[in-house]
C-alpha positions in Angstrom: 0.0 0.0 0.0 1.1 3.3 -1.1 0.1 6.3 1.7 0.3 9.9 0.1 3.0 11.8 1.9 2.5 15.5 1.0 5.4 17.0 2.5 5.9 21.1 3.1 8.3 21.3 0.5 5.7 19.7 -2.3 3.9 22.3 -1.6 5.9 24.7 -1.3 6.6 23.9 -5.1 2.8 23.5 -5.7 2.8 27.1 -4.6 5.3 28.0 -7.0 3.9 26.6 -9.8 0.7 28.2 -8.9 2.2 31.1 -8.9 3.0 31.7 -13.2 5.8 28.8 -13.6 2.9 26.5 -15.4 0.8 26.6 -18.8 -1.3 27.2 -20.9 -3.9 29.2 -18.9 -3.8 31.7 -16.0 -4.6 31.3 -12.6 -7.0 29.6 -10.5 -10.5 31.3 -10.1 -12.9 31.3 -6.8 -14.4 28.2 -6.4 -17.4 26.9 -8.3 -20.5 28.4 -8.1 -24.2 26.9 -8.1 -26.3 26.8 -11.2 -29.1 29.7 -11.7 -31.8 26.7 -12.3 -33.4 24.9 -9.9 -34.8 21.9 -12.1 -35.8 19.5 -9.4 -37.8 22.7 -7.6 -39.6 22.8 -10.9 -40.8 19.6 -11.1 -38.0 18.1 -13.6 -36.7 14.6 -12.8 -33.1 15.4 -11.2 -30.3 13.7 -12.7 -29.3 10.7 -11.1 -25.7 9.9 -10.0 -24.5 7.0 -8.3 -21.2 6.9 -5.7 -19.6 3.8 -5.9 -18.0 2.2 -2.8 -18.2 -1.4 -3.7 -14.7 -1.3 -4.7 -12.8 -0.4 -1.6 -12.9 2.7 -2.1 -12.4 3.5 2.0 -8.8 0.9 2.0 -6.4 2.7 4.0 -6.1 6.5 4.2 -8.8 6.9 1.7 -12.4 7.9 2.7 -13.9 8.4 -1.3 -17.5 8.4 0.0 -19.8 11.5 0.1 -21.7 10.1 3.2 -21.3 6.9 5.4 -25.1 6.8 5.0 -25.5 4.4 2.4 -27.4 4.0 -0.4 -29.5 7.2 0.6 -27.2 10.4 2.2 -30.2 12.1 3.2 -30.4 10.0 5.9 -27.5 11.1 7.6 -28.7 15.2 6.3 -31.3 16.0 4.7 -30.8 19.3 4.3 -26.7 19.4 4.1 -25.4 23.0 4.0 -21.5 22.5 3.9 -19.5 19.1 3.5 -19.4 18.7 7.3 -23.3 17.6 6.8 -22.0 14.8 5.3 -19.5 12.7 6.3 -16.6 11.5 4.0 -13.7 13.2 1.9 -16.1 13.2 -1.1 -19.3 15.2 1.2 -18.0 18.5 -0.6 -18.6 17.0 -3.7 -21.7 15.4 -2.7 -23.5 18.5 -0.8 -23.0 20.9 -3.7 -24.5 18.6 -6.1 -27.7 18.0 -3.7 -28.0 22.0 -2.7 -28.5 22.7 -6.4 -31.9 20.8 -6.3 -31.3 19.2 -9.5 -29.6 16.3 -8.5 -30.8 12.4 -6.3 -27.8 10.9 -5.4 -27.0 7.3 -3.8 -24.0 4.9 -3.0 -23.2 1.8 -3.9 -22.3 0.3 -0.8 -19.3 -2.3 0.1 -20.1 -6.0 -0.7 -22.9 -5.0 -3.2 -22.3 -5.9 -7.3 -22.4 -3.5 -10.1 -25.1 -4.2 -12.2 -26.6 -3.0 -15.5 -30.8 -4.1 -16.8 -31.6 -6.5 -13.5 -34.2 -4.7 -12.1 -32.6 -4.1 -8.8 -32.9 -0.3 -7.0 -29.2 0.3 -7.3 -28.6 -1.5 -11.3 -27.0 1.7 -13.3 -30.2 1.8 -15.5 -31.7 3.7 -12.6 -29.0 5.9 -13.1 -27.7 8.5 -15.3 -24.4 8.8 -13.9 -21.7 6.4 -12.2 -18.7 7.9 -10.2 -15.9 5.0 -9.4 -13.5 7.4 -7.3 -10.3 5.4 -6.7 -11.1 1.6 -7.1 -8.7 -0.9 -5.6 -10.9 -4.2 -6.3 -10.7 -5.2 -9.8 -14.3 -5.2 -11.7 -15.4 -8.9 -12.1 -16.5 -10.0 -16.1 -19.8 -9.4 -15.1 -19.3 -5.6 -13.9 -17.1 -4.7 -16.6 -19.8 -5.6 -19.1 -22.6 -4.0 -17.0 -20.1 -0.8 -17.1 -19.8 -0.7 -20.3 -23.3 -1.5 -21.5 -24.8 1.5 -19.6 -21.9 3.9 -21.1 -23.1 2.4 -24.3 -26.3 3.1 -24.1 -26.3 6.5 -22.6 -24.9 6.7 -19.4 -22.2 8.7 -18.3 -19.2 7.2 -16.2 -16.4 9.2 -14.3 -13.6 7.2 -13.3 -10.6 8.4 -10.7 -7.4 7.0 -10.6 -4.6 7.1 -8.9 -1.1 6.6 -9.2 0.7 3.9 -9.9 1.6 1.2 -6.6 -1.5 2.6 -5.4 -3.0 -0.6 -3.8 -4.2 0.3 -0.7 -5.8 -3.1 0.1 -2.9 -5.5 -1.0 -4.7 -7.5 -3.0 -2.4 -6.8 -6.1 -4.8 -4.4 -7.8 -4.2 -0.5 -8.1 -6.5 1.7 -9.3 -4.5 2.4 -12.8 -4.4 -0.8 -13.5 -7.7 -1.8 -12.7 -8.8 1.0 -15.1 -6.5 -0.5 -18.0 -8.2 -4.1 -17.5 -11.7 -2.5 -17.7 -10.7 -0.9 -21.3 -9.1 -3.8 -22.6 -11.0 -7.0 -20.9 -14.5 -5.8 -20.8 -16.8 -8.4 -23.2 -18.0 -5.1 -25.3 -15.2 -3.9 -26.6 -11.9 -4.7 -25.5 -10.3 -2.4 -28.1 -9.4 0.8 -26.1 -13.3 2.2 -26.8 -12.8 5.2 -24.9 -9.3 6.5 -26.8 -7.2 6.6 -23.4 -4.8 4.3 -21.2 -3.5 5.2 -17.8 -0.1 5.8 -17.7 1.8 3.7 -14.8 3.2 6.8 -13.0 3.4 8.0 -9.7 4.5 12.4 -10.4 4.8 13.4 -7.0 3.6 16.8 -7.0 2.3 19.5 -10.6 -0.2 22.0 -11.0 -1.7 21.0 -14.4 -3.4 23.5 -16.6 -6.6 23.8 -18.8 -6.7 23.7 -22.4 -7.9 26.8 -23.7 -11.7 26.4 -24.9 -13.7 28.6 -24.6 -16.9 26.3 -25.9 -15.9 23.3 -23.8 -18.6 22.4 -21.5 -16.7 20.9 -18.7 -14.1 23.8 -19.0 -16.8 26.3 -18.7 -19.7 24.8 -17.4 -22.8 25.7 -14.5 -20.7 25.4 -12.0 -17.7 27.7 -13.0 -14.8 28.1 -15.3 -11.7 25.9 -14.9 -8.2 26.6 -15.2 -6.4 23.7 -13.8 -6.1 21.1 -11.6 -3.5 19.8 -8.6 -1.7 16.8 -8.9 -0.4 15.2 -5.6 1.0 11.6 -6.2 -0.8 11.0 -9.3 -0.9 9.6 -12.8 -1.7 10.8 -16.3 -3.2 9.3 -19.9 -1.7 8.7 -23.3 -4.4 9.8 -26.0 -5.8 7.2 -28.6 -7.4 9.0 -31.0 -7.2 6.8 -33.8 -9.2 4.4 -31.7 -11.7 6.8 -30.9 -11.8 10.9 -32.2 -13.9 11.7 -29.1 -11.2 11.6 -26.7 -10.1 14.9 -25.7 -7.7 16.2 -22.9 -8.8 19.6 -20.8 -6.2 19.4 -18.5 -2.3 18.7 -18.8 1.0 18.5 -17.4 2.8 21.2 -17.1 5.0 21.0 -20.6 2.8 18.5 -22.0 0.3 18.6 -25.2 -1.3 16.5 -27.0 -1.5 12.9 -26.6 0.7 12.7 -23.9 0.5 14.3 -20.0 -3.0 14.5 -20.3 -4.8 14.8 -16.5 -8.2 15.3 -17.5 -9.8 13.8 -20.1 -13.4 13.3 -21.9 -14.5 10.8 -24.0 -18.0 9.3 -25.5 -19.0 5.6 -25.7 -21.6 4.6 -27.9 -24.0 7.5 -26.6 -22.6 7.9 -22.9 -20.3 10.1 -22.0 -16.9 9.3 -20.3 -14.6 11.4 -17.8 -11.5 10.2 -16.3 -9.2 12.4 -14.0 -5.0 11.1 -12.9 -5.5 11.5 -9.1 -7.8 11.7 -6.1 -6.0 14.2 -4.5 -8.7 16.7 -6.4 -11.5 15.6 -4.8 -10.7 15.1 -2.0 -12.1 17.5 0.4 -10.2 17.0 3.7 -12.9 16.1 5.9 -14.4 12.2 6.3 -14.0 9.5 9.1 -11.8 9.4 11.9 -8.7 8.0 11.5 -7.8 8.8 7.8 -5.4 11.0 7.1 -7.2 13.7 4.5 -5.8 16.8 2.8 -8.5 19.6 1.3 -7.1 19.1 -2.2 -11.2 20.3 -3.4 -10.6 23.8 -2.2 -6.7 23.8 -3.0 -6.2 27.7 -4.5 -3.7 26.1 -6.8 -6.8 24.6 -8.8 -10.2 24.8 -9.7 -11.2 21.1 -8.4 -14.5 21.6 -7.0 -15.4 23.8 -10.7 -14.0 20.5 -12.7 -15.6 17.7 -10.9 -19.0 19.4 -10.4 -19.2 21.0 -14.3 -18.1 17.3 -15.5 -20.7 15.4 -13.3 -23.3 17.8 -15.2 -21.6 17.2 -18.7 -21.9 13.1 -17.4 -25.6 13.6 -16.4 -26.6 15.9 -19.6 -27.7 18.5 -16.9 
């Protein structure tokens, strides 16, 4: 098991970096800020998103859960104000989707399968998007194909990995390479169908930067305008576009382009919509249970986390 040392000095460089030694954009902006439409108030079905946390998602320091009240959050809130009303290092994430009004949220708790067209309340055809923050169990044949179908058929699907030797459980899997066996073994389509691999790296500290698009909608979505990302301990993706001219990165390695150094990056599947993003250090939002050891990488000034995971969960949910 790998445990994420963030020492002074890291960011002390992060600092620096944030500070004008990075590309291609300028400066972090104030954190995200909530959508002028209240759907759900309206009467409009609210966009469904599902937290996963069948996939040891909670192994050692990690706590990637918006609420330890699972499925349902509300019943730990059900009126959560800040991510304190929640508890886990994803409640940040979690409360601002649910004070918008336009989004019902649930988890997929530890021991439960991921399933796709059986009928049961938490299959991903009740859903319209799937969050996997981190997993360190690998998907069995079943739950790739499940994965897979519901991208295929409309669903949108944000992935998280992390870097490589990542395995907080020990049980051989990191998340990087757990993500490479769902693109490659999945029963679909086994023939890198989103356009991206995860590269086996572990880049201690970066600031990455936006691309500079002004019509992208996770760059410049409801939620705010992005202009970069932190990196703690984290991984990128080598672009495939020859395999599939969807794939696009947003954000990048400092002195990186193209189809290499790419931290954030979108993709479509049949018609669903994909996300993936190199580390969790992003969303993490430096509260959760007891014990772990948390950093608030979600409000981190040398990013615009909270902006990029909220405008891309609305870009998954076709908000």
């Amino acid at each position: 098991m790998t445990i994420r040392i963030r020492t002074a000095a890291a960011l002390a460089g992060a600092a620096l970096l944030a500070a004008g030694l990075t590309t291609p954009v300028a400066t972090a902006a104030p954190g995200p800020t909530a959508p002028t439409t209240r759907a759900a108030a309206a009467g409009a079905t609210p966009h469904r998103v599902l937290f996963d946390n069948s996939k040891a998602e909670t192994a050692g320091n990690a706590d990637w859960i918006i609420s330890t009240s699972q499925p349902d959050p509300l019943a730990q809130n059900a009126n959560p104000t800040t991510e304190k009303s929640w508890t886990g290092a994803l409640s940040a994430w979690g409360v601002a989707l649910q004070k918008t009004g336009q989004y019902s949220l649930k988890t997929l708790p530890a021991g439960s399968t991921i399933s796709y067209g059986t009928g049961a309340a938490l299959d991903l055809a009740n859903f319209d998007t799937f969050v996997i923050p981190e997993p360190n169990i690998r998907f069995s044949a079943s739950e790739k194909t499940a994965i897979m179908k519901f991208v295929q058929n409309g669903g949108g699907l944000f992935l998280v990995s992390d870097h490589v030797n990542s395995d907080r459980n020990n049980d051989g899997w990191d998340s990087p390479k757990i993500i490479n066996d769902l693109l490659t073994s999945n029963g679909v389509n086994n023939n890198d169908p989103f356009g991206f691999s995860v590269d086996l790296l572990n880049i201690t500290t970066d600031n990455p930067r936006a691309v500079n698009d002004a019509t992208d909608p996770v760059l410049h979505g409801p939620f705010g305008t992005v202009t970069g990302s932190i990196l703690r301990n984290g991984t990128t993706f080598t672009l495939k576009p020859a395999d599939n001219p969807n794939v696009k990165g947003l954000v990048y390695r400092t002195g990186y382009s193209g189809n290499t150094g790419a931290f954030f990056v979108t993709s479509t599947f049949g018609s669903g919509r994909v996300a993936v993003w190199g580390d969790s250090s992003p969303i993490d939002d430096g509260t959760g249970q007891s014990g772990n050891t948390l950093y608030n990488g979600w409000d981190d000034p040398a990013g615009t986390d909270a902006a990029l995971a909220l405008n891309a969960t609305a870009w998954l949910s076709k908000a």
